[in-house]
C-alpha positions in Angstrom: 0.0 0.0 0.0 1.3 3.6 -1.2 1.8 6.3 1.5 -1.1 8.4 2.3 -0.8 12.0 0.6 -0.5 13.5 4.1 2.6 11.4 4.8 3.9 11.9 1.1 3.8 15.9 2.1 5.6 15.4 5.9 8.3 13.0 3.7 8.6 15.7 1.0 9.3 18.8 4.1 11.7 16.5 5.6 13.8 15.0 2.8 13.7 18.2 0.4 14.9 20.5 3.8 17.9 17.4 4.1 18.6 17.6 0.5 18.3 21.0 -0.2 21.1 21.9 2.6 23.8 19.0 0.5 22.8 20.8 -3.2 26.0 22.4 -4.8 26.2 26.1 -5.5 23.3 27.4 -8.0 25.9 28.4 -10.7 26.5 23.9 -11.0 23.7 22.8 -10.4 23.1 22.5 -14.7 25.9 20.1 -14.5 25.4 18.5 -10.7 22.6 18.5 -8.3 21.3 16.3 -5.7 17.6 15.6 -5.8 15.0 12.8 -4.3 12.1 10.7 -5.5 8.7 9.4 -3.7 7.8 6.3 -5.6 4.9 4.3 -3.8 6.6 3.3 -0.5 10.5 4.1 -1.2 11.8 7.5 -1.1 15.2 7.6 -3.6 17.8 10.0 -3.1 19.8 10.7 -6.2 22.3 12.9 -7.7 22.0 14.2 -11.2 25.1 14.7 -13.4 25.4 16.0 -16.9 26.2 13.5 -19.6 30.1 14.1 -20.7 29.3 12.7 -24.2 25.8 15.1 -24.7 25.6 18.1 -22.7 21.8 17.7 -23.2 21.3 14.8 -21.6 21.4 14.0 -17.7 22.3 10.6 -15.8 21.1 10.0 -11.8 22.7 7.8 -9.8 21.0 6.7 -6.6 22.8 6.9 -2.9 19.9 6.3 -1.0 17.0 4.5 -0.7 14.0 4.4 2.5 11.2 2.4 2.5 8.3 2.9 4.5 7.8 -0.8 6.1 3.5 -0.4 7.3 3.7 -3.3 9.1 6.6 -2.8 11.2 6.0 0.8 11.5 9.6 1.4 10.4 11.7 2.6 7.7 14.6 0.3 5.8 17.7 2.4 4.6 19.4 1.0 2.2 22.8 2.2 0.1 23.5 1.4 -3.4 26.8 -1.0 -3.4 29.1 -1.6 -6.7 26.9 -4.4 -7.7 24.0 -2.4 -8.3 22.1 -4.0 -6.0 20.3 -2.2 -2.7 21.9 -3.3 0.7 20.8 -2.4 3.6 23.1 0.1 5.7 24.9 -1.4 8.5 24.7 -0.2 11.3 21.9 1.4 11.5 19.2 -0.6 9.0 16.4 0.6 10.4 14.8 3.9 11.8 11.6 4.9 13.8 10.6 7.9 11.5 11.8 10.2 8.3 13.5 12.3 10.5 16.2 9.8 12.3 16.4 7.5 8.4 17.1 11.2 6.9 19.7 12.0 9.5 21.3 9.0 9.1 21.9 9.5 5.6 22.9 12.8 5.9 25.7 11.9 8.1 27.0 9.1 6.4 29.0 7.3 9.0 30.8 5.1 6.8 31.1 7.3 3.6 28.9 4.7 1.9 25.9 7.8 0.5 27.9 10.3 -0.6 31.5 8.7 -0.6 
């Protein structure tokens, strides 16, 4: 089940006030930025880089991704690895609300979100 539009709203105050203090200077943002997805339970943090072979064109590459875990009442953090593949962030998988997953990221213990 999808987040509830009210919850899509809180997610979109915390994580665009988190990303929006990490965005690079406004004269690079056409080449870099940092932005974030809601897409049905997972929020997505990505950065967005301009294509070196077409100026035109942009790439994003994923750091982070939460998912909202209903059941549990939780929400998973995970990290994109060299595979490709989501794992979840060690050691802190897990947090209690937006707030705490956001902070978590935007701390990056290990260097493992933004490197």
């Amino acid at each position: 089940m999808a987040i509830s539009e009210f919850e899509i709203k809180r997610i979109e105050k915390v994580v665009g006030k988190a990303v929006e203090k990490r965005r690079p200077p406004v004269h690079v943002r056409n080449e870099f930025d940092i932005g974030f997805r809601i897409d049905n339970q997972s929020v997505f943090i990505f950065e967005r880089r301009q294509d070196w072979r077409d100026k035109s064109q942009y790439n994003e590459i994923e750091n982070a991704k939460l998912t909202w875990v209903k059941t549990q009442k939780l929400w998973k953090i995970f990290w994109m690895r060299q595979d490709l593949k989501w794992h979840s962030y060690e050691p802190t998988p897990t947090a209690k609300n937006i707030e705490a997953a956001v902070e978590v990221i935007m701390n990056d213990q290990y260097g493992c979100f933004w490197g």
